[in-house]
C-alpha positions as CSV (number, residue, x, y, z in Angstrom):
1,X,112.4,47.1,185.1
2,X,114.4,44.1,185.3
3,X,114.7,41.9,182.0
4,X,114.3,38.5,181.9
5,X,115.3,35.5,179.6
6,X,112.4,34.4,178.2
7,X,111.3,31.0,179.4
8,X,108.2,28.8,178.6
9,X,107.6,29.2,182.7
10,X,107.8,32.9,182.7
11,X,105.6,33.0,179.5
12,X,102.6,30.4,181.0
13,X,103.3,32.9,183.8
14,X,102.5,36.0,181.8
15,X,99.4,34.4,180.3
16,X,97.8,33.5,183.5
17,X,98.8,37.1,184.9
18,X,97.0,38.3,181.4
19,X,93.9,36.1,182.3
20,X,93.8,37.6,185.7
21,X,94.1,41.0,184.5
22,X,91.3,40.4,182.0
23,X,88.9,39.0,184.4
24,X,89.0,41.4,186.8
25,X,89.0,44.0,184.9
26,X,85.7,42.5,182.8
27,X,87.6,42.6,179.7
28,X,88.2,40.0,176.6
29,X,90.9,38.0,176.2
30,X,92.6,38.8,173.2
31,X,96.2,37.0,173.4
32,X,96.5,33.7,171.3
33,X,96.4,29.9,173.2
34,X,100.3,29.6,174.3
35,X,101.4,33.5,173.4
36,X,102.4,32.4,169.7
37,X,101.3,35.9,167.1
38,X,100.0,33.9,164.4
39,X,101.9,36.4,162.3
40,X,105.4,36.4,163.3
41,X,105.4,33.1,165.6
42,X,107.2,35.3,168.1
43,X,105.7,34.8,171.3
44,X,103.8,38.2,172.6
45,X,104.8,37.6,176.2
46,X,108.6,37.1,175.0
47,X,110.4,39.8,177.2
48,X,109.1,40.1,179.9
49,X,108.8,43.8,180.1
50,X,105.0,44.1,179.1
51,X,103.4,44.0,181.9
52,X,101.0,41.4,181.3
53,X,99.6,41.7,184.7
54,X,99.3,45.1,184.0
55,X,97.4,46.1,181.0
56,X,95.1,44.7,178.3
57,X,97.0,42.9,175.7
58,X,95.4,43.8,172.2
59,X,98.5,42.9,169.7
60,X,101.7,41.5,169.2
61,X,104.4,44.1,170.7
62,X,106.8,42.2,167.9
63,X,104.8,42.8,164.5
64,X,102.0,45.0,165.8
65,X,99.2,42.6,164.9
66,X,96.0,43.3,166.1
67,X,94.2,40.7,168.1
68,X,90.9,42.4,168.3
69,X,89.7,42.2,164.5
């Protein structure tokens, strides 16, 4: 897959392709407002190799914090 520079565009991209994914697929969202872990500040969509659109974000790829607790 190709990478990307991370941008604020290609993350609010990401995030609405996570939304998407989640409501079609009936399932919670689980990412924070804006992508920032509240952990590690990095943000969770920072990449663009995760496939957002894709599968069912549950943590921070960066520091493995769990969004679903």
């Amino acid at each position: 897959m190709e990478k990307r520079n991370f941008t604020k565009k290609f993350a609010s991209e990401a995030e609405r392709a996570q939304r998407v994914f989640c409501r079609e697929n009936s399932l919670p969202f689980f990412a924070p407002e804006g992508g920032r872990c509240p952990r590690c500040g990095r943000n969770v969509y920072e990449g663009g190799t995760n496939g957002a659109g894709e599968a069912h974000l549950t943590g921070c790829p960066h520091c493995h914090l769990t969004f679903c607790d």
